[in-house]
Structure formats: C-alpha cells, structure tokens
C-alpha positions in Angstrom: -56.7 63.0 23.0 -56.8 61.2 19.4 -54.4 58.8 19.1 -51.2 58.8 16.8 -51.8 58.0 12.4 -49.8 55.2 11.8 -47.1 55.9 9.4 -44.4 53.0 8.8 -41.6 53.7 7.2 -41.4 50.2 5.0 -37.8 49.2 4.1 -37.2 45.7 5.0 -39.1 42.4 5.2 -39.0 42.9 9.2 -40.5 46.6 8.4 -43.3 44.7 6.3 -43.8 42.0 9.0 -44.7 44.1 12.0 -46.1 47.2 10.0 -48.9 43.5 8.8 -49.0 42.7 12.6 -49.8 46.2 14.3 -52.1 46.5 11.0 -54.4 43.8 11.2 -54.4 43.4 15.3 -55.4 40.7 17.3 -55.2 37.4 15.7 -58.7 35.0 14.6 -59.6 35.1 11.4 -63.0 33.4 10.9 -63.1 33.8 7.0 -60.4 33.0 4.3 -59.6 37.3 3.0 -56.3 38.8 0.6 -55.0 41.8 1.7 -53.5 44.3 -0.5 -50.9 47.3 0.7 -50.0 49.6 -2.0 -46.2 51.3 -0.8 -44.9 54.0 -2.5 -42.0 55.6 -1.7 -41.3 53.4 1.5 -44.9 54.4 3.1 -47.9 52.3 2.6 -51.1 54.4 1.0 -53.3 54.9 4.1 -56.2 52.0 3.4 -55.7 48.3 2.5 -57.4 46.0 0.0 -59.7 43.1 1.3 -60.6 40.4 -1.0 -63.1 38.3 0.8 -64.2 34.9 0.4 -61.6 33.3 -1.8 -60.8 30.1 -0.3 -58.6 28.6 -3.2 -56.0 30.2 -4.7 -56.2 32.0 -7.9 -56.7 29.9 -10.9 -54.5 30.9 -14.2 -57.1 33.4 -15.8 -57.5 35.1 -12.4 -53.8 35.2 -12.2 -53.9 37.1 -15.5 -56.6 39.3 -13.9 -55.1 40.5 -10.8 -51.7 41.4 -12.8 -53.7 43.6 -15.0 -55.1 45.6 -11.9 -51.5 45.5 -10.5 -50.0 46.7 -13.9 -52.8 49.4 -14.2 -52.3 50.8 -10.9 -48.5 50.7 -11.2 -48.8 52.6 -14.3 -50.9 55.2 -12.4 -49.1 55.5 -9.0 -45.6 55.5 -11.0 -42.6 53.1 -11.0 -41.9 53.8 -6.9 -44.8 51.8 -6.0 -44.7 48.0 -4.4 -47.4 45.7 -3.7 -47.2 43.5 -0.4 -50.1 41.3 0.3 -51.3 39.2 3.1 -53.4 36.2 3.4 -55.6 35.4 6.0 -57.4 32.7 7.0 -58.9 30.6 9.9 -57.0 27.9 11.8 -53.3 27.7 13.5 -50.0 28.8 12.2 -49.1 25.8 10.3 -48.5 26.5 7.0 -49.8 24.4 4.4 -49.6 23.1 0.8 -52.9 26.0 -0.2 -51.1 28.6 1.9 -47.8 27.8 -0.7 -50.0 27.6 -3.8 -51.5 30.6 -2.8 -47.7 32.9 -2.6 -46.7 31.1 -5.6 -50.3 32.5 -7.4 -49.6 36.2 -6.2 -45.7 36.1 -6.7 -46.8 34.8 -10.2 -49.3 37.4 -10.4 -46.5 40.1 -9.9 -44.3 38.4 -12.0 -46.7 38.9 -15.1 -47.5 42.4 -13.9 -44.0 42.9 -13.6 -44.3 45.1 -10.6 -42.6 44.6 -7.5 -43.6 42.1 -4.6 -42.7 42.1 -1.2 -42.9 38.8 1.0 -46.3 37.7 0.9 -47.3 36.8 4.1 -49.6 34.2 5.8 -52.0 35.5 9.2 -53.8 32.8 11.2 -55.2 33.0 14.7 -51.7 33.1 16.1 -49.7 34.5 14.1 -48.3 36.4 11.0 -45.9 34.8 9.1 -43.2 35.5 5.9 -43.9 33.0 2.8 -40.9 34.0 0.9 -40.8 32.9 -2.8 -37.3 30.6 -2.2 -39.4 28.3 0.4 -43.3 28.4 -2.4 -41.1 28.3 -5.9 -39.2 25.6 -4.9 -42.4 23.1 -4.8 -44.1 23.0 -8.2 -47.9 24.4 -9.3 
C-alpha cells in the first residue's frame, strides 16, 4: 500500500510550522542549508529548494540576487504565490545573533522583491522554530 501525498493546506503561521516539521522529519542537521517552499494558492508546489553550504547570511549583493529570482518567479507563477523559507543548521535550538541576521537578510530579500514572505523559520537538531520579523527587525543589520 503507497502511502498518502502530502498536501497541506497553508493558511496560518501554525499551518507553515508543522507543514516545515512533518516536511523535513527528524531533527539533526549536520550542514548549515536554506530552504525554499513556493505556495500558491494555499498549497506548497510539491518539491522544496535547498541551498547548501551557506554558513553566513547573505551579504547586500546576494540580497539583491535572491530578490531577482523571487521577483522572476513571482512574475511567472502569478501574484497568488508566497515564499516561506527555512533555515537549517547544526547545533541546539537556541537562537542566535546569525540565526536573526539571517531572517532579517531573507525578509529584506522579499521586501526588495516585493513578494510575499511567510515566517521564516529556524530548524536545529531539536526543533523548528518561527523567527518572525517583529522579534529580527527590531535589532539592527
């Protein structure tokens, strides 16, 4: 018997939050990765982005680089779609000053796009976790 497709319905940050924990599985990241879900009309596209290996967060140019793919493919996909991305790394749940420079890069990165951004959240080896943009704004660049 094949099991089930998985096929959230994405409406709410709690949707997001457990749609990223059944996605990803078990927790232990051994390598820093960005995840990308591309949801259009409440149901995330059926694969996910992995951007592997990028320990900082993105510099200004990059910034400017990853709105442009965000902007292209929101021009494509049509002015339903929202990004929500997760970061993962190694290490416990505690979230730190790179974890917060790294939502403020992708909320920035939206912002230029001017696309839509869910929560970005944070996945460690115990956890995944909301970084909303009231609690990364707040503390400067």
């Amino acid at each position: 018997m094949t099991k089930p497709t998985y096929e959230p319905i994405i409406r709410t940050q709690a949707d997001l939050e457990d749609a990223w924990r059944h996605l990803m599985g078990p927790w232990g990241y051994g390598r820093h990765s960005l995840w990308l879900m591309v949801i259009l009309d409440d149901k995330p596209l059926p694969q996910l982005t992995e951007v592997e290996g990028q320990v900082e967060p993105l510099d200004p140019d990059q910034r400017r680089q990853f709105a442009a793919f965000l902007h292209g493919l929101a021009a494509d996909l049509g002015p339903e779609v929202r990004y929500a991305m997760l970061r993962t790394r190694p290490g416990r749940s505690r979230i730190d000053d790179t974890d917060r420079a790294w939502a403020r890069a992708l909320y920035d990165a939206c912002a230029l796009a001017e696309v839509p951004c869910e929560v970005v959240h944070l996945g460690t080896e115990d956890r995944v976790q909301p970084l909303p943009p009231d609690e990364v704004m707040a503390v400067s660049a």
